[in-house]
Each structure stands twice: as structure tokens, then as C-alpha cells.
C-alpha positions in Angstrom: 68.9 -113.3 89.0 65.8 -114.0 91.1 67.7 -116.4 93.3 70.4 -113.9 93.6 68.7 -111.1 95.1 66.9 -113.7 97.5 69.8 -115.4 98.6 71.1 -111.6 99.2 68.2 -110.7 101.1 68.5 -113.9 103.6 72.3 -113.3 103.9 71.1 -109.6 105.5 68.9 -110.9 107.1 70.9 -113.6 108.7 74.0 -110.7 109.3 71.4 -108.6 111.0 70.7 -111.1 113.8 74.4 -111.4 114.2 76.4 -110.5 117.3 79.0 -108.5 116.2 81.5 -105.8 118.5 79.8 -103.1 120.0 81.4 -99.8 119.5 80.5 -96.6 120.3 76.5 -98.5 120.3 77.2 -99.7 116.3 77.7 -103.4 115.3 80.7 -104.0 113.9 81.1 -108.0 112.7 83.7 -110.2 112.0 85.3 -111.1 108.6 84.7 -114.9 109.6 80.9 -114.1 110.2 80.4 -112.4 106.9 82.3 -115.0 105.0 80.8 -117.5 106.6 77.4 -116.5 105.5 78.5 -115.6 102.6 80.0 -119.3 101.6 76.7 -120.9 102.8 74.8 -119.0 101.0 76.4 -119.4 97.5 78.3 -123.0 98.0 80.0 -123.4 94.7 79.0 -120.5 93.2 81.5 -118.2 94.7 85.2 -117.5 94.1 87.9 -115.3 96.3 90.9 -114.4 94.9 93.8 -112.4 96.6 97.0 -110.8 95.4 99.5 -109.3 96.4 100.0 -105.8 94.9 103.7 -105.9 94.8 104.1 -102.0 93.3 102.9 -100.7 97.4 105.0 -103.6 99.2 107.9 -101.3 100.1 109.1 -99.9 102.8 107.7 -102.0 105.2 104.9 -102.2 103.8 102.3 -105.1 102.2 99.5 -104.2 100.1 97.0 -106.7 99.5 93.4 -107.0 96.9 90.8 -109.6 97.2 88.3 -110.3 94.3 84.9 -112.0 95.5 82.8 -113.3 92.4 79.5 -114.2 93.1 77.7 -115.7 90.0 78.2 -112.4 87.5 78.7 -110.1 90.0 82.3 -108.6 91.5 83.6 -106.9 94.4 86.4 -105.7 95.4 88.6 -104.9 98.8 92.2 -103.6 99.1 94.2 -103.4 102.3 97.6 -101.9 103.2 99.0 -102.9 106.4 103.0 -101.9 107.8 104.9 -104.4 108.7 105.9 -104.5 112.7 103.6 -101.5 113.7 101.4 -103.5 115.8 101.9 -106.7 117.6 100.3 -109.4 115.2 101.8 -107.6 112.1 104.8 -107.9 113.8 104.4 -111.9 113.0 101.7 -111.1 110.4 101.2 -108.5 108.5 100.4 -110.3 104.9 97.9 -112.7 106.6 96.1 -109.3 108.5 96.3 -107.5 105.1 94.4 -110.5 103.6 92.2 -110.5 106.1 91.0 -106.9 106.3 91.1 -106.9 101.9 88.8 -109.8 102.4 86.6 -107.9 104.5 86.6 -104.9 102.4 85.1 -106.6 100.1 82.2 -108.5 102.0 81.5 -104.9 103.1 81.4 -103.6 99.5 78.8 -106.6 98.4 76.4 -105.0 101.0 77.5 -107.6 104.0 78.5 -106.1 107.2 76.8 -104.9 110.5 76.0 -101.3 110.7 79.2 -100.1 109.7 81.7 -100.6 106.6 84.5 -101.7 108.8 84.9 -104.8 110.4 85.0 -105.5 114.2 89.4 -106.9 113.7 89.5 -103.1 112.0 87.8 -101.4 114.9 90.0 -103.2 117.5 93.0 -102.9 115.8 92.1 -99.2 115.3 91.6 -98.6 119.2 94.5 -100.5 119.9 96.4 -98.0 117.6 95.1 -95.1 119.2 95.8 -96.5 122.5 99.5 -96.7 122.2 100.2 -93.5 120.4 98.4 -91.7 123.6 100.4 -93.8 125.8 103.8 -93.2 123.8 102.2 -89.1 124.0 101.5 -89.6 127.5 105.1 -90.6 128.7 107.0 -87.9 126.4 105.1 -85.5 128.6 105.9 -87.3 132.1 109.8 -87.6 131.0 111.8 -85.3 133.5 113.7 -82.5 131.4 117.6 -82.7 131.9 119.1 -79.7 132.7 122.9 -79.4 132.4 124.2 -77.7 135.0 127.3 -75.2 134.3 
């Protein structure tokens, strides 16, 4: 457990030199960064499994879990993304519920930047926001019809 605990300490360590996204002064980090670190850190020692959690998969929508087993210890991450309601889950929502799953569960064994979400959930996030205040924005600036009798 000794080697554990070290090889967890150098993966913060390595994370916290890490250039992540800046947001709002916080560092947020990629999926691919902490699973990177993660993999070289524990080579052979560490498993991912994802499903599909088919009871959530309706209406338009994919649910996914990802199990990360690291010598005795288990984390989890679940993701639910709708299919179509940005552009890449228009193409691909499964692989984008995997992803941010995946990272749900690197941030639940301790690896992220300053934050629990990762830097793909912080743009998508702003991206989201984005268009609904844009969508807002032109109900506002449509010109009223009025019927004339």
C-alpha cells in the first residue's frame, strides 16, 4: 500500500504542474492528461471499464458509467449526455458520455486540477450557455406581428 500512496502522491504532483484551461482563474484539465498520468503511473495495474446504462438511454438520451480499478481500490463516474443538443453529440453523444464518465472518475480518485470538472465539461458548459443566451437574445429582437383589421 506504501507504493500506492506514493505513486498517488507523484501523480498530484505531476497533475499540479499541468496546464490545464483557465477559467474564471481555476485549472480545469483534460480527461487525456489525467488518464495519461494515470496509465503511467500504474502500467498494468489498472483496469477501466465502461457501460452503458441502458435503463437512462431514452428519450434521446445515453447514459454512461466507467469503473477505474487501481490495485484494490475503485472509483466511479457516471455521465448523461442528450443526443443532438450540442454539435459533437450531434455525431457523438455515446463517445462524449464516455469521455466525461471517464473523467468523473479520475476526478473521484483525487486527479484533477483545481476543480472536479474537466476542462471538455467546462467548454462544453460555456458553449451551452452561449447558445441558449443567443436563442434568448433573438426571441427578444423578433419584430411582433400585428394583424391589422
Amino acid at each position: 500500500m506504501k507504493d500506492y500512496a506514493a505513486k498517488y502522491e507523484q501523480m498530484k504532483k505531476t497533475l499540479s504542474k499541468s496546464k490545464g484551461m483557465d477559467f474564471r482563474g481555476k485549472n480545469y484539465l483534460t480527461v487525456a492528461t489525467r488518464h495519461s498520468v494515470l496509465m503511467n503511473a500504474f502500467p498494468g495495474e489498472t483496469s477501466i471499464d465502461s457501460s452503458i446504462i441502458e435503463p437512462l438511454c431514452k428519450d434521446g438520451m445515453v447514459a454512461v458509467k466507467v469503473i477505474i480499478k487501481v490495485l484494490n481500490n475503485t472509483y466511479s463516474g457516471l455521465a448523461l449526455e442528450k443526443i443532438g443538443s450540442t454539435f459533437i453529440n450531434k455525431t457523438s453523444a455515446l463517445e462524449n458520455a464516455e469521455t466525461s464518465a471517464l473523467g468523473r472518475a479520475l476526478a473521484a480518485m483525487g486527479l484533477h486540477g483545481t476543480e472536479y470538472a474537466s476542462a471538455e465539461e467546462v467548454g462544453n458548459a460555456v458553449i451551452q450557455q452561449n447558445s441558449i443566451a443567443k436563442k434568448e437574445k433573438s426571441k427578444k429582437e423578433e419584430p411582433k406581428v400585428v394583424a391589422k383589421q
